[in-house]
PARO-464052 format. One record per residue (C-alpha): x, z, y. Coordinates in pm, whole numbers, always signed. Example, Ala and Ser with C-alpha at 12.3 -4.5 7.8 and 13.67 -1.06 7.14 Angstrom:
! PARO-464052
+--------+--------+--------+
|      X |      Z |      Y |
+--------+--------+--------+
|  +1230 |   +780 |   -450 |
|  +1367 |   +714 |   -106 |
+--------+--------+--------+
END
This chain:
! PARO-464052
+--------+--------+--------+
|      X |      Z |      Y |
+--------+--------+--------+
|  -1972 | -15961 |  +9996 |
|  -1831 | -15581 |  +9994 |
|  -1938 | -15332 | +10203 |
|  -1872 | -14934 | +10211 |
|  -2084 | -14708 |  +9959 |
|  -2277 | -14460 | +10114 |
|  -2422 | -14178 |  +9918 |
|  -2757 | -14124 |  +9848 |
|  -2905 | -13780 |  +9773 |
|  -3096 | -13747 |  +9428 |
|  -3213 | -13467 |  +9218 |
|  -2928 | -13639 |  +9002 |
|  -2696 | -13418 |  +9160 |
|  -2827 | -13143 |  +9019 |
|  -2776 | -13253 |  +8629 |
|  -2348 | -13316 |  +8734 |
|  -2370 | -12950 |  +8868 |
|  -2476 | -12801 |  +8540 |
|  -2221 | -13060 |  +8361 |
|  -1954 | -12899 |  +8572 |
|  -2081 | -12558 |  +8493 |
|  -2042 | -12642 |  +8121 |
|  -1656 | -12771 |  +8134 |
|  -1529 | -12524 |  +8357 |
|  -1781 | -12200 |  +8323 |
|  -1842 | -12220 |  +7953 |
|  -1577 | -12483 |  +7734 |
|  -1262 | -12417 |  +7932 |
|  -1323 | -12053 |  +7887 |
|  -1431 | -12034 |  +7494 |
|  -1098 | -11888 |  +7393 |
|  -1210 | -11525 |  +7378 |
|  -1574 | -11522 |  +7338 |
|  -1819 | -11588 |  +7075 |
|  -2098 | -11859 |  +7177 |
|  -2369 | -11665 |  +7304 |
|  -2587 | -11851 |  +7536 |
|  -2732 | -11523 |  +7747 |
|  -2312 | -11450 |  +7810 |
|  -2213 | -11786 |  +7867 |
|  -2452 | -11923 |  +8076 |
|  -2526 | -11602 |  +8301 |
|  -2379 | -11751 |  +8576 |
|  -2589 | -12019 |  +8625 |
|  -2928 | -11926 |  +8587 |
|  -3170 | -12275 |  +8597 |
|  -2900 | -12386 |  +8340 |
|  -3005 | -12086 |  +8117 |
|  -3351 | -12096 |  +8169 |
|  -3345 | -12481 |  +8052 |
|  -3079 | -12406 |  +7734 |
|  -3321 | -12103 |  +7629 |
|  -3643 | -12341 |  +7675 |
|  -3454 | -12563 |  +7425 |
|  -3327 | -12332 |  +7213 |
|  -3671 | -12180 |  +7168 |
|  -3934 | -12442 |  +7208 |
|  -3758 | -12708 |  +6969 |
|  -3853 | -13035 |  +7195 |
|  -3732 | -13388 |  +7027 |
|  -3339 | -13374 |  +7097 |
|  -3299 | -13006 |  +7144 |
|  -3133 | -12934 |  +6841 |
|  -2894 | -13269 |  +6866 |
|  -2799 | -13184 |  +7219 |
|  -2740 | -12753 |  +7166 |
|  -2574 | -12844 |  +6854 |
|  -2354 | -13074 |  +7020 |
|  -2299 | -12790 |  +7309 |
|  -2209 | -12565 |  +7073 |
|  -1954 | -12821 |  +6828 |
|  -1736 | -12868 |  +7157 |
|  -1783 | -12490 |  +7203 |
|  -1600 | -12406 |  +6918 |
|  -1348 | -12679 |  +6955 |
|  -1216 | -12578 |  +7273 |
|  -1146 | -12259 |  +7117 |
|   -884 | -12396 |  +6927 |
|   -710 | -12557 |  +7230 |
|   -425 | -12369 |  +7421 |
|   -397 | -12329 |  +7722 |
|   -200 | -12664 |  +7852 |
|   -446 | -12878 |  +7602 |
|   -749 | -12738 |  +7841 |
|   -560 | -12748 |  +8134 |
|   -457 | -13157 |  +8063 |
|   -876 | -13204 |  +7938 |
|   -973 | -13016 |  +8308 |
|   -748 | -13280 |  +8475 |
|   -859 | -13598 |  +8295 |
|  -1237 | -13406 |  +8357 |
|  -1165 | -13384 |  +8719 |
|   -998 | -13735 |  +8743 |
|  -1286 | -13906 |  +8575 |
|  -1544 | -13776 |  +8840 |
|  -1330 | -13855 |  +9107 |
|  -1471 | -14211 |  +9162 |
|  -1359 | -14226 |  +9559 |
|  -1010 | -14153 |  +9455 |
|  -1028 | -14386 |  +9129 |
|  -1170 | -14677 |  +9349 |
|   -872 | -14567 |  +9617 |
|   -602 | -14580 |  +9344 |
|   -533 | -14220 |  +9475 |
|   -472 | -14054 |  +9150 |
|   -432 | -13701 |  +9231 |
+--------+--------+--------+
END
C-alpha cells in the first residue's frame, strides 16, 4: 500500500547542511583561492570547528575524509565556469527527491 511521506526531523539534517556548505560555499568557489580551511570554512563555523578537530586530533578516518575534501578542492579549480554551473545543477537535482519522485525535473 502507498501512502504520502511525511518528514521527520533528525539531527541528520544538520550533516546535509554542512554538505551543502561544502558544494556551494567552498568547491564551487575554489577557482581563486588556495585551500585554506580557516578562509574557506569561515562561514560556517560548527563546520570549522569539526574540520579543525580533524585536522588536528588525527581520529581513525580524518586523514581519508580531509584528504578527500581537499582532492575535490583542487579539482574544481580546474573546472570553468559552465562545468560548475552543470555539477551545481546535477547537485541540486540529486537532492531534490520530492521533485525526482514528481518527475518535475526542474
Amino acid at each position: 500500500m502507498l501512502f504520502p511521506y511525511v518528514f521527520v526531523p533528525h539531527s541528520m539534517d544538520k550533516m546535509q547542511g554542512y554538505i551543502d556548505f561544502i558544494f556551494y560555499e567552498v568547491w564551487s568557489k575554489a577557482k581563486d583561492q588556495e585551500y585554506d580551511i580557516d578562509m574557506l570554512f569561515s562561514g560556517c563555523d560548527d563546520l570549522k570547528e569539526l574540520i579543525t578537530e580533524l585536522h588536528y586530533n588525527k581520529w581513525d578516518g580524518a586523514d581519508f575524509f580531509l584528504k578527500g575534501l581537499q582532492l575535490v578542492y583542487e579539482d574544481f579549480k580546474t573546472l570553468d565556469d559552465s562545468e560548475i554551473n552543470m555539477l551545481k545543477l546535477w547537485y541540486r537535482s540529486n537532492n531534490s527527491i520530492g521533485l525526482v519522485c514528481a518527475n518535475d525535473l526542474q
